[in-house]
C-alpha positions in Angstrom: 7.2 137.1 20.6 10.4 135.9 22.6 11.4 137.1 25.7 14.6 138.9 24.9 15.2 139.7 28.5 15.6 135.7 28.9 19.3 135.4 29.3 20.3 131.8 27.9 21.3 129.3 29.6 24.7 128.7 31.4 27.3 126.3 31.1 26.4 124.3 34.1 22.9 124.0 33.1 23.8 122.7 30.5 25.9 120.3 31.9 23.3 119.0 34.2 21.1 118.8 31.2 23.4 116.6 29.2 24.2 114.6 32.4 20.3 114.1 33.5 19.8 113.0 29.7 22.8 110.4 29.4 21.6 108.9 33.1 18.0 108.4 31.8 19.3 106.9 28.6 21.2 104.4 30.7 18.2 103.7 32.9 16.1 102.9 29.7 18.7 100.9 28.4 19.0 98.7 31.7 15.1 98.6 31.8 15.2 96.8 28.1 18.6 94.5 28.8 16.7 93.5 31.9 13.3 92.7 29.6 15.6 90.8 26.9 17.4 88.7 29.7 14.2 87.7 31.6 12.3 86.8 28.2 15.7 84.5 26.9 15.6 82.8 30.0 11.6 82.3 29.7 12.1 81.1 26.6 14.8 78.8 27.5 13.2 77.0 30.1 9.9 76.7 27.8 12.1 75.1 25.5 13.6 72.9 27.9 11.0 71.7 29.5 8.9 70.3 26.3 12.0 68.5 25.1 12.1 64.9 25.6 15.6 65.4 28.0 17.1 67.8 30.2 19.9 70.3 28.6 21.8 69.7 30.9 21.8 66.5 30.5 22.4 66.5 26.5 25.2 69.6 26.6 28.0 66.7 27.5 27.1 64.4 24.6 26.9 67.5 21.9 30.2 66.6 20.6 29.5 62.8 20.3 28.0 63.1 16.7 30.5 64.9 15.4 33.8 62.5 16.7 31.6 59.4 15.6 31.8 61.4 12.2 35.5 62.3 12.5 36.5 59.1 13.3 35.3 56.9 10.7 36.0 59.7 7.7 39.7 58.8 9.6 39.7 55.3 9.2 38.3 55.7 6.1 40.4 58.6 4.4 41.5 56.3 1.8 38.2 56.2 0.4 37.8 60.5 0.3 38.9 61.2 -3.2 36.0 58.8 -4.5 33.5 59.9 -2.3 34.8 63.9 -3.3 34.7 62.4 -6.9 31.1 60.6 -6.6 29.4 63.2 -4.2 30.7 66.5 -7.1 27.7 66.2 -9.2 25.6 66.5 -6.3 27.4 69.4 -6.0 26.9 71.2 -9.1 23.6 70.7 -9.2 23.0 72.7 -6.2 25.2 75.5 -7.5 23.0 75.5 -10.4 19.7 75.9 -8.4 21.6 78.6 -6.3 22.7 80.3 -9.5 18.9 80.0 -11.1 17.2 81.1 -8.8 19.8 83.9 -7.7 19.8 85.1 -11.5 15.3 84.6 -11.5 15.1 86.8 -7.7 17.2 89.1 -8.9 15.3 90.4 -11.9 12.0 89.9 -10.1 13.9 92.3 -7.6 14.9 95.0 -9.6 11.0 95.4 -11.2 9.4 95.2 -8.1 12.1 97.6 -6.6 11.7 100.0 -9.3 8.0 99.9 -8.8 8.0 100.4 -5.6 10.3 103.6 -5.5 9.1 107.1 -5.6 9.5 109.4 -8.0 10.7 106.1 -10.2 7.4 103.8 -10.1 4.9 104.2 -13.0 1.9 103.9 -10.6 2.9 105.9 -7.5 -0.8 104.6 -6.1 0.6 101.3 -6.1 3.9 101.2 -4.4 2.8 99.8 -1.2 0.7 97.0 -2.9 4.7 96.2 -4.1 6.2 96.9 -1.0 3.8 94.7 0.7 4.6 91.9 -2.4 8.1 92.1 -1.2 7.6 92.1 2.5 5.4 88.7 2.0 8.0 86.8 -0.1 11.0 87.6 2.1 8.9 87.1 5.4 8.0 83.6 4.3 11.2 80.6 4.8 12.3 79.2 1.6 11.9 75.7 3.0 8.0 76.8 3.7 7.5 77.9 0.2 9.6 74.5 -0.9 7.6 72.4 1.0 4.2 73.4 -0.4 6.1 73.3 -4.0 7.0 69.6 -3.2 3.7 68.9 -2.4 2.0 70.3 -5.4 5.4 69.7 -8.0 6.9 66.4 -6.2 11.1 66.7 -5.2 13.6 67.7 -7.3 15.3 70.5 -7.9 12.9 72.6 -9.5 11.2 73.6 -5.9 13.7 74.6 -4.5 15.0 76.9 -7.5 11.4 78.1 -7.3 11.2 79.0 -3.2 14.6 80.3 -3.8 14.1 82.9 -5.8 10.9 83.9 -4.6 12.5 84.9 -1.0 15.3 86.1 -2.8 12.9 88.1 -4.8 12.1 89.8 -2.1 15.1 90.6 -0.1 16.9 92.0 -2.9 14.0 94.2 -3.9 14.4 95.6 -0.9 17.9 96.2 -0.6 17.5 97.7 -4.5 14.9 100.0 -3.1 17.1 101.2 -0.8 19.5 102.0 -3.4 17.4 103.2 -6.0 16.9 106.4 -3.7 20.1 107.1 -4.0 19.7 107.9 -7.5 19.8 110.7 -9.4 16.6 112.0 -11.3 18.0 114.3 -13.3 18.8 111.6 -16.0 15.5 110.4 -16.2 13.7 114.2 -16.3 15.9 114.6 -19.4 14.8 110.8 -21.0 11.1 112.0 -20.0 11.8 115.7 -21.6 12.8 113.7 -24.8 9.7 111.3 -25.0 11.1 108.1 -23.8 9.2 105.1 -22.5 9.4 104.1 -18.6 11.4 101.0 -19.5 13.8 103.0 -21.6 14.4 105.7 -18.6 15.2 102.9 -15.9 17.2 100.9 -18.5 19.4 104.4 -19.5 19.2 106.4 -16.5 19.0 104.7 -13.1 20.2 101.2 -14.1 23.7 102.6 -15.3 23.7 104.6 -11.7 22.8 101.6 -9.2 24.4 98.7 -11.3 27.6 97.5 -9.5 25.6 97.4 -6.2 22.7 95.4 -7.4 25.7 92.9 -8.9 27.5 93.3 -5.4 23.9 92.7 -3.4 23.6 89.6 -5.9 26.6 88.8 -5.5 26.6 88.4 -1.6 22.8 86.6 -2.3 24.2 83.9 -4.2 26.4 82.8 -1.4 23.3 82.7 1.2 21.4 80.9 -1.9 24.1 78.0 -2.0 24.0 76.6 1.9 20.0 77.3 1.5 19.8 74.9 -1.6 21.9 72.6 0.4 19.2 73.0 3.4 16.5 72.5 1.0 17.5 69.4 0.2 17.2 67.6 3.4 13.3 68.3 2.4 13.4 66.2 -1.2 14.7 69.4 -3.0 17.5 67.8 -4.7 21.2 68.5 -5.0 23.8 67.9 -2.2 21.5 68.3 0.6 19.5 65.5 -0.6 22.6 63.4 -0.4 23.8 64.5 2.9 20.9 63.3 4.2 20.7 59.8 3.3 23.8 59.9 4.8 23.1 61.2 7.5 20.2 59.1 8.1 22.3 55.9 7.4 24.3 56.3 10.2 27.6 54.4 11.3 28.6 52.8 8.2 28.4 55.7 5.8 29.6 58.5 8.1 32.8 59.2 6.0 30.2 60.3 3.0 29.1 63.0 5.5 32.3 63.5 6.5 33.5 64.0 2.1 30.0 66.5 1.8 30.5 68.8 4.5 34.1 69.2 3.2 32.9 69.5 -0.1 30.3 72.0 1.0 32.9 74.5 3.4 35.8 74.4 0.2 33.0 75.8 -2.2 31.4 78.5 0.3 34.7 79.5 1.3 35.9 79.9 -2.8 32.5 81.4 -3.2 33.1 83.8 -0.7 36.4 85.2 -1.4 35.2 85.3 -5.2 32.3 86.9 -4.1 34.2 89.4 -2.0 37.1 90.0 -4.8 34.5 90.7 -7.8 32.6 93.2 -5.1 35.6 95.0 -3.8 36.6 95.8 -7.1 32.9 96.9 -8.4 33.3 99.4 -5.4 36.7 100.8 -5.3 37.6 99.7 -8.8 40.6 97.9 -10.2 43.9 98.7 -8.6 46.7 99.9 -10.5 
């Protein structure tokens, strides 16, 4: 039983509590800032000392690269329409392995997020056997993944569409699990009253509930998917990566082909983007009037 002579406590007590609280939060905080700084620096001067120069020494030349590239796409900005023109196959193609394997991660996402959400998955038993399917293809880098698949599959695009969607997979099925908690059951009791099939109760009543964010999470994936196909390609994968880096690797002489694929590559992720952004804004708040 309580004591109910115990008279609560006063307004300065609790003052002091709250103060003694906030100071030991601060010291805590201090202890871990302290932790982070000292391992950064640790890390930096491991870092440092295995490469084959100084930092110090290479910080002053870090803009060299990119004036050598500057200059030449100057002196040869006559030639930038045909190298825009030449380099915009390139281009699509790594839109198309962006969009593939956006399109393939997605629907790979949305089963392995329904079957790994409780009181939607068919096999409660097994939700963290999908869980743990998720967690291993988002935990592994697409350009690990593409790099075995080049291996076994030889380059081209059809590696990188693959590694692609498999961390995408996995990333959105998380970020769909999320959301399919948010759901309401009550549509799918009343499917299940009525006899229907699992399929049939996500399809009817938790698909029509999370749709417009999985489109706006795939949505916002298809723009991460596009610079990592470009990445990929600096492996074999194809597309405009591929190109950038012969390039690249030429050297002076073909510097103002660099120069046409980066600006090729920033116009598209920035169009992307604000495409992206307008289509998901208006899946949120809905079309203004």
């Amino acid at each position: 039983m309580p004591d109910l002579n115990t008279s609560p406590p006063s307004l300065t007590e609790i003052r002091g509590d709250y103060i003694a609280l906030t100071q030991r939060k601060r010291v805590y905080g201090g202890i871990l800032l302290a932790i982070f700084v000292a391992l950064m620096a640790a890390g930096f001067r491991t870092a440092d000392a295995r490469n084959a120069g100084s930092f110090r020494d290479g910080f002053n030349n870090v803009f060299d690269y990119p004036a050598e590239v500057l200059g030449e796409a100057l002196e040869k900005s006559a030639q930038l329409p045909g190298h825009l023109v030449h380099f915009f196959p390139a281009l699509v193609e790594t839109l198309n392995i962006a969009a593939a394997s956006t399109l393939i991660g997605a629907i790979a996402g949305i089963i392995l997020s329904l079957l790994s959400t409780r009181g939607l998955a068919p096999w409660p038993a097994l939700i963290p056997v999908f869980r743990r399917i998720m967690d291993i293809s988002r935990a592994i880098p697409e350009i690990v993944i593409a790099l075995v698949l080049i291996f076994l599959l030889g380059g081209g695009p059809v590696p990188a569409m693959i590694a692609i969607a498999i961390h995408t997979a996995g990333a959105l099925g998380k970020l769909f699990s999320e959301v399919n908690e948010n759901a309401s059951l009550k549509p799918v009791d009343g499917l299940e009253s009525v006899g229907a099939s699992w399929a049939q109760r996500m399809y009817l009543g938790v698909i029509p509930q999370v749709g417009p964010n999985y489109v706006s999470y795939a949505l916002l994936r298809f723009e991460i998917n596009i610079r990592a196909s470009a990445i990929l390609g600096f492996v074999g994968a194809g597309g405009i990566g591929y190109e950038l880096r012969n390039s690249m690797s030429w050297g002076q002489g073909r510097y103002d082909e660099a120069a046409a694929i980066f600006l090729l590559l920033f116009i598209t992720i920035v169009v992307v983007d604000q495409l992206s952004g307008q289509l998901r804004d208006r899946m949120t708040h809905g079309a203004k009037a």
